[in-house]
Phi, psi and omega in degrees: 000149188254190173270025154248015200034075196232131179268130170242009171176127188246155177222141188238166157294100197304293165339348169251342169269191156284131199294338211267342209248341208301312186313314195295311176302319193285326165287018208220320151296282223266013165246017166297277205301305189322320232255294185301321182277357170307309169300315199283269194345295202299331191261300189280332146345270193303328184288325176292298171344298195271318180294340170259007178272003183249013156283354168081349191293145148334115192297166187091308159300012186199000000 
């Protein structure tokens, strides 16, 4: 994961999947972990949002 918390590249145990499958499971987890984590930011966007808006700030701050 990087500092934009982007999964970038993911690895499974072939022994634990189908050997024919893994590549297809590994972009599907890590475009999984990308999704959630897009939502969670976004989520913390509005919660911020709303607890700074009775702070008088500038739109945009925050």
């Amino acid at each position: 994961m990087d500092g934009e918390k982007q999964v970038q590249s993911l690895t499974l145990d072939p022994a634990a999947v189908d050997p024919e499958d893994v590549e297809m499971l590994q972009d599907l987890l890590t475009a999984a972990f990308n999704e959630a984590t897009r939502k969670v930011d976004d989520m913390m966007k509005t919660e911020m949002g709303k607890l700074a808006s009775g702070l008088g700030l500038p739109p945009g701050m925050i």
